[in-house]
MDTraj code that builds the backbone (N, CA, C; nanometers):
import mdtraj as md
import numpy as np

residues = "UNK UNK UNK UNK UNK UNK UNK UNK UNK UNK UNK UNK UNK UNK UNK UNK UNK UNK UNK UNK UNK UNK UNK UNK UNK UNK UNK UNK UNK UNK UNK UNK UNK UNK UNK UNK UNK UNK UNK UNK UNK UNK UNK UNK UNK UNK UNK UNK UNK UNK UNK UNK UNK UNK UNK UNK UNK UNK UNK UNK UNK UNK UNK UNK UNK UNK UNK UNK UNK UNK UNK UNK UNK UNK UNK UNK UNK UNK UNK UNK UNK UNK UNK UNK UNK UNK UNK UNK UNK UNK UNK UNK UNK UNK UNK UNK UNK UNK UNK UNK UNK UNK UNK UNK UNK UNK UNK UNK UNK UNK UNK UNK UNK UNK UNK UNK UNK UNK UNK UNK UNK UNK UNK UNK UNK UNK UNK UNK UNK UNK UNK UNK".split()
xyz = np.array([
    [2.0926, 1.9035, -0.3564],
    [2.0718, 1.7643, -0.3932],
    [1.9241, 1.7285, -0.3713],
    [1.8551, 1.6733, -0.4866],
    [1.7188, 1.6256, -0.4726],
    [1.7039, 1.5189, -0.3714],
    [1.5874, 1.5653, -0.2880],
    [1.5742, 1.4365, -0.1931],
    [1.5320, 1.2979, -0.2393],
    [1.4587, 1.2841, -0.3570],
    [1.4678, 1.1830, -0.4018],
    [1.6009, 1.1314, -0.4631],
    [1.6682, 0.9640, -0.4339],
    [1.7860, 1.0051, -0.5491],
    [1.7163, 0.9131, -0.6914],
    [1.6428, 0.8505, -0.7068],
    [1.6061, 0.7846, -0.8573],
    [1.4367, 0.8130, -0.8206],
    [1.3572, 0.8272, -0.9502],
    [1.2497, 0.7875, -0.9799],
    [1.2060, 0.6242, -0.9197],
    [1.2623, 0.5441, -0.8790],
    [1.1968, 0.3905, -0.8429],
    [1.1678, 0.4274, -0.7078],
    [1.2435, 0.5278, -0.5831],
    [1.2024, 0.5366, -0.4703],
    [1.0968, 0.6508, -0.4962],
    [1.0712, 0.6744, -0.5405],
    [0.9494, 0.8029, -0.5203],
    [0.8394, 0.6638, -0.5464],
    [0.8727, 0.5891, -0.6711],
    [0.7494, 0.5507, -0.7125],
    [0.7055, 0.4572, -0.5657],
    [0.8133, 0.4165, -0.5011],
    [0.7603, 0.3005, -0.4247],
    [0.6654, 0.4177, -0.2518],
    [0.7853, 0.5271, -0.2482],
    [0.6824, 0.5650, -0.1482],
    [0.5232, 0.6336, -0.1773],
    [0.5128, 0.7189, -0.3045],
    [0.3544, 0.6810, -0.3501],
    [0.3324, 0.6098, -0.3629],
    [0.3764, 0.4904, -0.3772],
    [0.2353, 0.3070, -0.3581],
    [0.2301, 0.2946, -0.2605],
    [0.3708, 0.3294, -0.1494],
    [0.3220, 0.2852, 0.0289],
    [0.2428, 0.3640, 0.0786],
    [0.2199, 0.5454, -0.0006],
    [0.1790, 0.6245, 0.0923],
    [0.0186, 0.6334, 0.0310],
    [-0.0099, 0.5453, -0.0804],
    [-0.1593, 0.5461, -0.1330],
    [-0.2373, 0.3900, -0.0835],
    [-0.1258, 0.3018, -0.0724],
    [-0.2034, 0.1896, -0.0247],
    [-0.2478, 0.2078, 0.1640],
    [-0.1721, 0.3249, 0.1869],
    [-0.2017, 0.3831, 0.3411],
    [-0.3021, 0.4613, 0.3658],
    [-0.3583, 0.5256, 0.2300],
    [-0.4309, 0.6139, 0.2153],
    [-0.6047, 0.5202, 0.1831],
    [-0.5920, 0.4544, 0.1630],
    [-0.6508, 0.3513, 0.1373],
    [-0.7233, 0.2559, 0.2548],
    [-0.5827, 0.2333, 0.3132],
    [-0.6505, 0.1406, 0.4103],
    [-0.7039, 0.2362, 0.5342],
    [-0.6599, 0.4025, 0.5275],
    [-0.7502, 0.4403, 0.6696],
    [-0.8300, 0.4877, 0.5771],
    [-0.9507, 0.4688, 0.7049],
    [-1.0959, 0.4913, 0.6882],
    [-1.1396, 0.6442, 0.6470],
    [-1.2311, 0.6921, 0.5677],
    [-1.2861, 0.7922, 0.5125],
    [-1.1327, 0.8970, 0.5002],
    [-1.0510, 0.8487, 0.4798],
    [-0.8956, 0.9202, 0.4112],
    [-0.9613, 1.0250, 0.2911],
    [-0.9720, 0.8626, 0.1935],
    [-1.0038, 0.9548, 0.0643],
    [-1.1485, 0.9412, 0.0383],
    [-1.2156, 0.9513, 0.1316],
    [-1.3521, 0.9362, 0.0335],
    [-1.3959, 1.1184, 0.0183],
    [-1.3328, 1.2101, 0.0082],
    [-1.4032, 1.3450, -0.0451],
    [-1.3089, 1.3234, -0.1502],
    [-1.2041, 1.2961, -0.2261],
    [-1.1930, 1.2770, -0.3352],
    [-1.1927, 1.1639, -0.4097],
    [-1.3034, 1.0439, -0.3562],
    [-1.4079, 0.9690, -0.4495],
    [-1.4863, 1.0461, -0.4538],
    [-1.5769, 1.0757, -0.3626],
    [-1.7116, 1.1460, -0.4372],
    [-1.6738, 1.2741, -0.5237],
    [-1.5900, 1.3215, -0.5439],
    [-1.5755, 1.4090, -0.6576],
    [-1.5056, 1.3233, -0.7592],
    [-1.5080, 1.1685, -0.7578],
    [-1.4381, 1.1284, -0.9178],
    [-1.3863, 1.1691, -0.9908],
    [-1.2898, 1.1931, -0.9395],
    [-1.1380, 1.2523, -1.0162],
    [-1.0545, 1.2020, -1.0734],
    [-0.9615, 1.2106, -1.1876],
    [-0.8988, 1.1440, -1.2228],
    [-0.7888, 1.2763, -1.2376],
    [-0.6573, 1.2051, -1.1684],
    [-0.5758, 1.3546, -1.1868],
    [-0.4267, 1.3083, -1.2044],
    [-0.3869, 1.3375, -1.3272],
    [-0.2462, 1.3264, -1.3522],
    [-0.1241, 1.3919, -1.3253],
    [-0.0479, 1.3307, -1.2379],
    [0.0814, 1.3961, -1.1689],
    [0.2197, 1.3921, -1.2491],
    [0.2725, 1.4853, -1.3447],
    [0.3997, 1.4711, -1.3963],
    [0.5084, 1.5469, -1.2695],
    [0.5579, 1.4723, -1.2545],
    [0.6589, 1.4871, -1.1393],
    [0.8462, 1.5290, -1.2119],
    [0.8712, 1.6000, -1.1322],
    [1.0123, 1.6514, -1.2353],
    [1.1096, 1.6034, -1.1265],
    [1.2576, 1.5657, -1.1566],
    [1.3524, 1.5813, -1.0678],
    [1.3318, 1.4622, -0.9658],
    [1.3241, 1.3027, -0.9836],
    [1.3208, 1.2602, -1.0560],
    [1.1876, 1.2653, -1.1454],
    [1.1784, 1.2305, -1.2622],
    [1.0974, 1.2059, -1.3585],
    [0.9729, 1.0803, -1.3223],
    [0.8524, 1.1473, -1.2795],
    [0.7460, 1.0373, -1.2722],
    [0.6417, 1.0701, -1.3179],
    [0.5769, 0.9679, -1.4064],
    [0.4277, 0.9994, -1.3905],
    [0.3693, 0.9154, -1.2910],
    [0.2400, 0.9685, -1.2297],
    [0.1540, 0.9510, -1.0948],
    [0.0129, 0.9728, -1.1462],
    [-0.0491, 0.8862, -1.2508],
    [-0.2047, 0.8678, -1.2430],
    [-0.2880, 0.8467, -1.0976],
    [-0.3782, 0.9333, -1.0752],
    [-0.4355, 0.9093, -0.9227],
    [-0.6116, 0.8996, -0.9582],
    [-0.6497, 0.7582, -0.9724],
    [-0.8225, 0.7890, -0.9821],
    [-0.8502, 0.7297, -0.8767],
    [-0.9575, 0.8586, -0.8861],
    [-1.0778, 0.8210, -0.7571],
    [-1.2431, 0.8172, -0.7623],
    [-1.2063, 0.7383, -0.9094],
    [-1.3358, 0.7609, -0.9889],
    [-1.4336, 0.6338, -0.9371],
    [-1.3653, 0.5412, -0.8654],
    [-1.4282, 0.4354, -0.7231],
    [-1.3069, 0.4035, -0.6306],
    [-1.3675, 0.3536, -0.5405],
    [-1.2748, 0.2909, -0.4198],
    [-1.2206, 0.1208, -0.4480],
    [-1.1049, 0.1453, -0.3748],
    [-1.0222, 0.1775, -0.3534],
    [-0.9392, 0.3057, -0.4600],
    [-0.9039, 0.4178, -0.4110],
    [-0.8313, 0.5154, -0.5061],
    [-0.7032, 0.3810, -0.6017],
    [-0.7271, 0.4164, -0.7202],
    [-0.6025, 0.3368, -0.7936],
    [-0.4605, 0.4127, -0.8438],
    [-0.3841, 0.3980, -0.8590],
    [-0.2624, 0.4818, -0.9039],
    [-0.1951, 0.3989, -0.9941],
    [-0.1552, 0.4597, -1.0874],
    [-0.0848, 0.3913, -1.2437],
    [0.0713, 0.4873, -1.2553],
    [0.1885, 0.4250, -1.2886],
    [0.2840, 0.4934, -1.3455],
    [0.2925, 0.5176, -1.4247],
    [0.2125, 0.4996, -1.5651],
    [0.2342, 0.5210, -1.7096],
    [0.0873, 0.5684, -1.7230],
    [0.0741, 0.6747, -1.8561],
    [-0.0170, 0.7198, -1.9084],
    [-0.1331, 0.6166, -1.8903],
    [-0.2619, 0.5776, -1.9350],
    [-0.3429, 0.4605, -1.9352],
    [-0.3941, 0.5231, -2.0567],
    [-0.4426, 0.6356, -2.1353],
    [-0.5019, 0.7430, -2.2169],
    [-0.6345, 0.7450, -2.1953],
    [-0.6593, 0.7905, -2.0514],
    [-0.7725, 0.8262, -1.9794],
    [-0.7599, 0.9890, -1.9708],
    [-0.8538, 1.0636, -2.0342],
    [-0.8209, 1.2118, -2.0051],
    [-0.8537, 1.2562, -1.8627],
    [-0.7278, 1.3201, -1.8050],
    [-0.7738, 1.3204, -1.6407],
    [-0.8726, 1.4746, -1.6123],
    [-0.8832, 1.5038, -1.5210],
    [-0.9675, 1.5806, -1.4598],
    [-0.8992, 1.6665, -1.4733],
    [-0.7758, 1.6533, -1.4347],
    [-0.6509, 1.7620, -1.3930],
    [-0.5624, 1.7231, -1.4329],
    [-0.4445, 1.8201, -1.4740],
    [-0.3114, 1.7851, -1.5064],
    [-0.2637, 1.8357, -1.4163],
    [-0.0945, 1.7817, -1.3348],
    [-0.0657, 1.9080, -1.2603],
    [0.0724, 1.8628, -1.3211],
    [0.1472, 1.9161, -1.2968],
    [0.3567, 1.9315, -1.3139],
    [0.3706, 2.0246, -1.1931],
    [0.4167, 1.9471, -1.1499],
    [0.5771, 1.9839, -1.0098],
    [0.6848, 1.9382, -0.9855],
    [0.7483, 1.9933, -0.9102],
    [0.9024, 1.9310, -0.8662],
    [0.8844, 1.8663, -0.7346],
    [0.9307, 1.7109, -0.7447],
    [0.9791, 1.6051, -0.6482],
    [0.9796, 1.6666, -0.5285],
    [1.0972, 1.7859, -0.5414],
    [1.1158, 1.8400, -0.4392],
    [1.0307, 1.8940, -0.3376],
    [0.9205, 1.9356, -0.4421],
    [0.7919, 2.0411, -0.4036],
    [0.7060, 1.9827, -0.3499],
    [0.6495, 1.8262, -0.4206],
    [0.6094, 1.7801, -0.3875],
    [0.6049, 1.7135, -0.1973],
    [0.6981, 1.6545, -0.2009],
    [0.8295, 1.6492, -0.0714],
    [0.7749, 1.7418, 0.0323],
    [0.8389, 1.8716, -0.0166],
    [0.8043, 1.9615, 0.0982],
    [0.6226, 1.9876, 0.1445],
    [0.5474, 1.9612, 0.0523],
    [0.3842, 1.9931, 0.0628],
    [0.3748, 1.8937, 0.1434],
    [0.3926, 1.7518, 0.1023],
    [0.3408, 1.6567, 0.1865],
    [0.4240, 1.6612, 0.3393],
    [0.5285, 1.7520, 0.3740],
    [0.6112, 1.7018, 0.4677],
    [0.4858, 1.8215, 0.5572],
    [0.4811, 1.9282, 0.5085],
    [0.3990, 2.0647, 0.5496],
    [0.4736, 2.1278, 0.5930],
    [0.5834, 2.1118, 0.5153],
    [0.7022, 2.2819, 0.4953],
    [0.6622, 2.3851, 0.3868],
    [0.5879, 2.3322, 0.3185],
    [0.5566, 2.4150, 0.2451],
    [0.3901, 2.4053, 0.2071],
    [0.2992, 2.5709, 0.1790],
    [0.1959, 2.5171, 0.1592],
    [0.1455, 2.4898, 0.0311],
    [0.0679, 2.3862, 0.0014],
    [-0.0117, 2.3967, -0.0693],
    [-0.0315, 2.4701, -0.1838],
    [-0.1344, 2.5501, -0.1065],
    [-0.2075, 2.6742, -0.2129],
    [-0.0951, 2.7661, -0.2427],
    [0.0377, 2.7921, -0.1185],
    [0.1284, 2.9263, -0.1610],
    [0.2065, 2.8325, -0.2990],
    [0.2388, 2.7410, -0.3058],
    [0.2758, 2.6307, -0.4237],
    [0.1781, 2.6918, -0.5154],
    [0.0768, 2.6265, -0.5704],
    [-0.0036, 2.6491, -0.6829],
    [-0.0266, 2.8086, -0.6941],
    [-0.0619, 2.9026, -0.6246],
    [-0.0391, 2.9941, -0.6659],
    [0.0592, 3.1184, -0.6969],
    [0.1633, 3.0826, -0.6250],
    [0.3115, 3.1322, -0.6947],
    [0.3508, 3.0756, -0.7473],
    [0.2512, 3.0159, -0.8586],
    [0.3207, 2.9472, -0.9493],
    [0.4211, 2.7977, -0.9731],
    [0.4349, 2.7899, -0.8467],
    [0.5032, 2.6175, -0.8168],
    [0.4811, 2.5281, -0.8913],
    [0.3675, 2.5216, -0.9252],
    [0.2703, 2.4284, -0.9659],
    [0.1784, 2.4338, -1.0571],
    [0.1809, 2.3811, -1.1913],
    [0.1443, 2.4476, -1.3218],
    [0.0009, 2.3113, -1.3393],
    [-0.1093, 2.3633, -1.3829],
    [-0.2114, 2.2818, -1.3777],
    [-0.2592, 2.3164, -1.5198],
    [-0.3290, 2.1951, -1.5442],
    [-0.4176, 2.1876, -1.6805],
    [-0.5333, 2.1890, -1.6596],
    [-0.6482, 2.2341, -1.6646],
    [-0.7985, 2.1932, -1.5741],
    [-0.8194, 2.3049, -1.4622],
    [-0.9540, 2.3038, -1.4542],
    [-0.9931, 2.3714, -1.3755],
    [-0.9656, 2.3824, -1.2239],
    [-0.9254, 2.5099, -1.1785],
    [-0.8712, 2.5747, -1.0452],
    [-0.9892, 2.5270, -0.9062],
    [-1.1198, 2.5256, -0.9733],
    [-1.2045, 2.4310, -0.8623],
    [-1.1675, 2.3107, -0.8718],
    [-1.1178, 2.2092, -0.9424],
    [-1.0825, 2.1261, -0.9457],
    [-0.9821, 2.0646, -0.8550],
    [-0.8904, 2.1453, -0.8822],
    [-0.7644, 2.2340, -0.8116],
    [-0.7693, 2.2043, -0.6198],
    [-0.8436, 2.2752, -0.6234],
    [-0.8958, 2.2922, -0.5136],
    [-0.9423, 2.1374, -0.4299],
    [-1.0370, 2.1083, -0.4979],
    [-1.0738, 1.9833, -0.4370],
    [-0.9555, 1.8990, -0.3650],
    [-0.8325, 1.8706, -0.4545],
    [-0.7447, 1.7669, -0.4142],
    [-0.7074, 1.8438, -0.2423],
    [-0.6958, 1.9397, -0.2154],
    [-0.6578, 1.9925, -0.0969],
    [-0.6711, 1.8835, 0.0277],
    [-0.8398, 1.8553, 0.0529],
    [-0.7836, 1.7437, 0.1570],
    [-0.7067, 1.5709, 0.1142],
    [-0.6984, 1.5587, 0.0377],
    [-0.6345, 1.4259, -0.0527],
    [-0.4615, 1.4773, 0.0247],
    [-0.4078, 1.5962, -0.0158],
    [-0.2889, 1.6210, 0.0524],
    [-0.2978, 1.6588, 0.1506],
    [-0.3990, 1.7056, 0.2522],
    [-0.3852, 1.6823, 0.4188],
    [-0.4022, 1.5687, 0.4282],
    [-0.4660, 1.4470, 0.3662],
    [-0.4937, 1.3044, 0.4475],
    [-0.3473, 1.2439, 0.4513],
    [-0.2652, 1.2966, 0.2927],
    [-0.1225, 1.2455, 0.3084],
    [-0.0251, 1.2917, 0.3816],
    [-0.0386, 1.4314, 0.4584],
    [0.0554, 1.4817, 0.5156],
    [0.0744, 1.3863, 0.6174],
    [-0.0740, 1.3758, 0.6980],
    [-0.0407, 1.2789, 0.7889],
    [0.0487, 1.1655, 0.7934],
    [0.0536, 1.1218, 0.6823],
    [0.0740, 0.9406, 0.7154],
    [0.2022, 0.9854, 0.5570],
    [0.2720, 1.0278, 0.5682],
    [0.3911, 1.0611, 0.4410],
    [0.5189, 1.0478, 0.5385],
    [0.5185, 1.1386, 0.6808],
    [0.6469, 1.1252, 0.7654],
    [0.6838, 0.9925, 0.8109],
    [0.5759, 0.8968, 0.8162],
    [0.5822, 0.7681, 0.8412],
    [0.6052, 0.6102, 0.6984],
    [0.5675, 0.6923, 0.5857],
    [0.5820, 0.6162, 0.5170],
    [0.7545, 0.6350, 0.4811],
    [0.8204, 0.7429, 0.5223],
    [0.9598, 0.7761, 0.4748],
    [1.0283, 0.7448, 0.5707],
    [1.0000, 0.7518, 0.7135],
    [1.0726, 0.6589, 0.7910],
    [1.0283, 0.5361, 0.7614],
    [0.9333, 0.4812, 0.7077],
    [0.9297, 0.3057, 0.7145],
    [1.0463, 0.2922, 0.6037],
    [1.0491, 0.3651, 0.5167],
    [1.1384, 0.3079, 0.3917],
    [1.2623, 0.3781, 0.4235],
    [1.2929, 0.4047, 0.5243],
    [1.4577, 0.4545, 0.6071],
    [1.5234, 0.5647, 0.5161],
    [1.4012, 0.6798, 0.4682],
    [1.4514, 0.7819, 0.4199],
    [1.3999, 0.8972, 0.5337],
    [1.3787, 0.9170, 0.6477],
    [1.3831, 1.0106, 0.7052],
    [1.4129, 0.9586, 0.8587],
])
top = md.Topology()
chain = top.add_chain()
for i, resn in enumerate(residues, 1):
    res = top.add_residue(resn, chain, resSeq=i)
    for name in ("N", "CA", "C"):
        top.add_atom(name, md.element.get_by_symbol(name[0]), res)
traj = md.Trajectory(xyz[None], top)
């Protein structure tokens, strides 16, 4: 059983876990200064997750905007889930294949601390919303 059960709770804990990301200090500023714009198709439930950090505050959109992003990525909810929980890593994700990208692998790369700043503060955004 997917830990998400609908697409509306995923969407709400990425807005709690980016407006968190946000309000602590130098969180995301290594992916502002690389101005990124990186599109998240999410499977299982079904989301899109626009993430720019092309200025501060980072912004996030649920629907296309037809901004060509930096990056494409497609994963599973699930996958997602487990990266940010840090059951699973990262890089062993994207490179066994977990994780299918459009755009360049330095690119790739960059988001790495963007998902350590969330690991932190993800176990807390899922107990605030009484899913863990």
């Amino acid at each position: 059983m997917p830990f998400y059960p609908d697409s509306q709770t995923l969407r709400t804990v990425m807005t709690t876990l980016f407006d968190r990301l946000n309000d602590r200090p130098g969180a995301a500023d290594d992916f502002v200064k690389n101005r990124m714009m990186v599109s998240l198709y999410i499977d299982n439930p079904k989301v899109f997750l626009g993430v720019d950090g092309r200025q501060k505050p980072v912004k996030i959109n649920f629907s296309p905007d037809g901004v060509k992003p930096d990056l494409a990525i497609r994963l599973d909810a699930d996958l997602l889930h487990g990266i940010l929980l840090g059951t699973v890593r990262l890089r062993d994700a994207y490179f066994g294949g977990q994780i299918k990208t459009k755009g360049s692998i330095f690119k790739a790369m960059k988001l790495a601390d963007l998902f350590r700043q969330a690991e932190k503060l993800y176990p807390d955004v899922l107990k605030d919303q009484g899913l863990l």
